[in-house]
N, C-alpha and C positions, 0 to 999 in steps of 0.2 A: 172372502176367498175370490182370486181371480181365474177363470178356466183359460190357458192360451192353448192353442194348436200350434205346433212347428210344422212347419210344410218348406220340404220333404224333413225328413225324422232318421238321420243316415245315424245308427246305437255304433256304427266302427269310430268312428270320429269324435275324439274326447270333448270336443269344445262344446255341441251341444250337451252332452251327459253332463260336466263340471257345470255346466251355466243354470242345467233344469235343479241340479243338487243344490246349488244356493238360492236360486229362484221357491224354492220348496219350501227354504229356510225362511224367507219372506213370506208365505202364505200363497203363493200361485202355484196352482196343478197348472203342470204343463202334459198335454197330452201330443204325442206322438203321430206322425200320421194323423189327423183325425180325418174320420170318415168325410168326405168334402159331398155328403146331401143334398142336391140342392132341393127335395121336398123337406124333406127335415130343417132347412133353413125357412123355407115357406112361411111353413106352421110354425116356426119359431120355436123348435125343441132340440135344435142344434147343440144348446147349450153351452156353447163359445163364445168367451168376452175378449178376447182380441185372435186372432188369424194371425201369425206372424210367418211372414214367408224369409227363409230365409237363402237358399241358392234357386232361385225359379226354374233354368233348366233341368233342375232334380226332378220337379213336380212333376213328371211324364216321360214318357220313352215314346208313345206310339204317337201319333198324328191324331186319334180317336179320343187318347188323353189328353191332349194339348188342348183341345175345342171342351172338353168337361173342365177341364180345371178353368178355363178363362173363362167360359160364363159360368161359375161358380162364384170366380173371385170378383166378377162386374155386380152378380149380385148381391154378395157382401158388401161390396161398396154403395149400392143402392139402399137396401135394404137395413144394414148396421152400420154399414163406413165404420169400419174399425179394423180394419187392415192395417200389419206393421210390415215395413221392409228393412231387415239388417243388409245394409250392399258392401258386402263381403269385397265385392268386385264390378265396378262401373261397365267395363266391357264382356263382353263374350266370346273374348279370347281362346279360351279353353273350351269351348262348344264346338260339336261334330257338325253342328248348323247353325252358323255364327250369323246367319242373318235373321231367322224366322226368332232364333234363340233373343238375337239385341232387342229387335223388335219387341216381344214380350217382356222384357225387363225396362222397355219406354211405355209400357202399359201397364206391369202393377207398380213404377212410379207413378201414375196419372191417380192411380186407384186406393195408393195409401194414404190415410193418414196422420202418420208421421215414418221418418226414416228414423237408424240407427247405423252410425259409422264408428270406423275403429280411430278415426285421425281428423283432424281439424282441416287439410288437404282433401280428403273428399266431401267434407261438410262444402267449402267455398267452391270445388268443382260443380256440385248439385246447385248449389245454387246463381252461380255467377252464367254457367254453360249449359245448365238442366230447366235453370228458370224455375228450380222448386221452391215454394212460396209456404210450404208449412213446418212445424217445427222439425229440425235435425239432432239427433242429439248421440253425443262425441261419446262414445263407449272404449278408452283402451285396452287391447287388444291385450288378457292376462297371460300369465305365464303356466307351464305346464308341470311347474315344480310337483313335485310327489304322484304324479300320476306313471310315469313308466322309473321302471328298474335303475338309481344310479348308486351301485355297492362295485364297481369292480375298480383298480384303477389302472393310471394310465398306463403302467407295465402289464397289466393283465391281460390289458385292452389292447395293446399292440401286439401281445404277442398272442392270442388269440385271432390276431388279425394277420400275421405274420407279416410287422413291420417291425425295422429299425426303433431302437430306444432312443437315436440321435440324428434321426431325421426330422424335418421342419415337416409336417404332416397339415395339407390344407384339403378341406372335407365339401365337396357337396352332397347336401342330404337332402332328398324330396321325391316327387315326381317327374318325369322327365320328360316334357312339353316343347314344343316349337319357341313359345315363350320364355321359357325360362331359361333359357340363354346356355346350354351347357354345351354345347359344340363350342360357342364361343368360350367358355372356360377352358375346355379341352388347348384350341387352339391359341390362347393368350399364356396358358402355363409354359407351351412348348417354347415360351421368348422368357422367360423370368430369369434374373442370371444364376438364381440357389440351382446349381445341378444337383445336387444332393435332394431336393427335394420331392413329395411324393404327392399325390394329387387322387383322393378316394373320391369316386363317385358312387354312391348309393342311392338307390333306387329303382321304382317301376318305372320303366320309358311309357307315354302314350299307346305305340304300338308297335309291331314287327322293322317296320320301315327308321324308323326312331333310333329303337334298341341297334339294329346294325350295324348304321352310322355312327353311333357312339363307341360300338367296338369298332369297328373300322379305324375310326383315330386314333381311339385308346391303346391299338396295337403297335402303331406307329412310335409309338413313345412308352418306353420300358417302365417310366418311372408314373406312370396312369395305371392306376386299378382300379377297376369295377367292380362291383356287388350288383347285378341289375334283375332286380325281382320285388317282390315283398320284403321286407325287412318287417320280422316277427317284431313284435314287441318289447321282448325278455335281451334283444339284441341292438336292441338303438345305444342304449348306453355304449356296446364297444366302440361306437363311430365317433361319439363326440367326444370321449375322454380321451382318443386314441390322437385327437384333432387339437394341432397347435392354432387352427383359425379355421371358421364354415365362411364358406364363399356362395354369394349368392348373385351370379351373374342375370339378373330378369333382366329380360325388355319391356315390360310390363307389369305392372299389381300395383296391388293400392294398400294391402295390406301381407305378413305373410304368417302364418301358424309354424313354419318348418324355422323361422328364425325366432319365433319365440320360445320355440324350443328349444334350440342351441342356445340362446343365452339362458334359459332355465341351466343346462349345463355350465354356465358361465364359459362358453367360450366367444371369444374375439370374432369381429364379424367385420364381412367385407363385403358392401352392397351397396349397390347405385341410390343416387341421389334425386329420388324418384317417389312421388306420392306420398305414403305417408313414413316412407323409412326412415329418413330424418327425423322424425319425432321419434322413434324410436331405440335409432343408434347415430351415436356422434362420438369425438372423437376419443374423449373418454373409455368407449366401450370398444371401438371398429374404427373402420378405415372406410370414406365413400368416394366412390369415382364416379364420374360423370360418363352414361353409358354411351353417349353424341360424343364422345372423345377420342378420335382413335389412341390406342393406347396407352387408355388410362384406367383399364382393369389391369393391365400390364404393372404400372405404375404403383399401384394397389396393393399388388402382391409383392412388387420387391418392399416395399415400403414397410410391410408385414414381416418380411425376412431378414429386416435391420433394426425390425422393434422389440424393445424387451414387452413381451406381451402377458406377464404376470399381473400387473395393474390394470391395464384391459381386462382380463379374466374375472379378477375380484368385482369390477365394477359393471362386466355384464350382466355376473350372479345379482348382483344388486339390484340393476335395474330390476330384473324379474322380478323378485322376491316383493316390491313394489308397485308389482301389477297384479292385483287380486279378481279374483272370480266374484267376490263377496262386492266388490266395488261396482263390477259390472252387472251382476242385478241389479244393483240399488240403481242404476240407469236406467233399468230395461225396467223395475217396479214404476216409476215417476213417471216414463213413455205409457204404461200404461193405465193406470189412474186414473187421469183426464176422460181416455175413451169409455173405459165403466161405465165411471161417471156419468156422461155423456151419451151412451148407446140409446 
């Protein structure tokens, strides 16, 4: 039996819950939160056989947190060195303190002993431009097939949504960050030549400042609808069956959960040519532009609006179906092994 700690332990977000459910099915208790001790590590009754951190600016909110958790995790590395880092994400783009935040994610890189990436693109990043010199190892990023609701269909879905049956329907689905490029969606849809066609935005914005902006545009152009909130769970399905193609306009990421989603829905995808996307969707499945292009998200979407995009659709669902949870333990078991072993 191997005990791991996840740190931080977010139960809203499926990816950890599927990963500890098959992890379980290999023999490791994965504990949640674990109490981060540092007398208890002392004495050595921690009872922790690997730490695996996996978003670092989760680990703490206050300033008083930040200094517990990092010499907590110095001592782990003293003391056991057996700290794992999954790097979800190279930068700290998406942090309210993108400096003090980068900083600590160039410090439990110093302090792990081994990483865990979703793409062979941030494996060569870490290593070529990070100079990390211990094993990395390539975990693809599974699909979310059978975790949320998909019984409705695409007329159900529309018209629950109060859209056209025979409009070209293109979806972003996510969070709504500075990064994530969705002004820039907003504003490249308003040049596409399909007039007829409809442009869903769903999701939480960041914040107040965010949200506005995006209706501000939004309003601008009739054929923009927004959803901008929580999107329950029992309601993701209306977005994507309802969606002729998800567009994922980032300036940034390394990997994405909102587009492995959509192709668990088997829908067509439209996503820059960035990181590790390309492993993931090619043209087979989607459509990539180059986000340095003026353009060519432009380009993208008519490109999407001339394509019969039923064999895209069959061969998203595919990729997914492809990508297993059960594969991804068996990565994250062999990462951890060695340190057991080893403690």
């Amino acid at each position: 039996m191997i005990t791991v700690g996840f740190l931080p332990w977010w139960p809203a977000n499926p990816y950890q819950i599927l990963l500890k459910q098959e992890l379980n099915k290999l023999g490791v208790r994965v504990i949640g939160n674990p109490p981060l001790s540092l007398l208890r590590l002392l004495i050595g009754r921690d009872g922790l056989d690997v730490v695996h951190v996996h978003w670092p600016h989760g680990t703490y909110k206050t300033t008083l947190q930040f200094l517990h958790v990092l010499i907590v995790l110095i001592a782990y590395r003293i003391l056991k060195n057996n700290l794992v880092w999954t790097v979800h994400e190279l930068d700290a783009y998406e942090s309210r303190h993108p400096r003090r935040d980068a900083w600590f994610r160039s410090v439990v890189m110093k302090l792990s002993r081994r990483l865990i990436v979703h793409g062979e693109h941030t494996r060569q990043v870490l290593i070529e431009h990070h100079d990390y010199r211990r094993p990395i190892d390539v975990a693809r990023h599974p699909s979310y097939i059978g975790w949320y609701k998909d019984e409705v269909t695409r007329e159900q879905a529309r018209a629950k949504l109060g859209l056209p049956d025979d409009a070209r329907v293109y979806l972003y689905f996510g969070y709504i960050k500075p990064y994530k490029g969705v002004e820039d969606l907003i504003q490249a849809f308003g040049q596409i030549s399909d007039d007829g066609a409809i442009l869903l935005i769903a999701g939480k914005p960041l914040d107040d400042a965010i949200k506005q902006e995006v209706e501000s545009m939004a309003a601008a152009d009739s054929r923009v609808r927004t959803f901008l909130g929580y999107i329950a769970d029992d309601d993701i399905q209306d977005f994507f069956r309802s969606a002729d193609v998800v567009v994922f306009p980032f300036k940034n990421t390394q990997t994405s959960g909102s587009l492995m989603l959509a192709m668990s829905y088997g829908c067509p995808i439209i996503a820059p040519r960035i990181a590790t996307l390309p492993e993931y969707v090619d043209s087979s499945c989607g459509i990539l532009f180059d986000p340095d292009l003026p353009g060519d998200l432009i380009r993208a979407m008519d490109d999407a609006s001339r394509t019969p995009l039923e064999e895209m659709a069959r061969n998203a669902r595919q990729r997914a179906e492809s990508l297993s949870w059960s594969d991804m333990a068996n990565v994250h078991l062999n990462a951890y092994k060695p340190i057991q072993e080893h403690a």
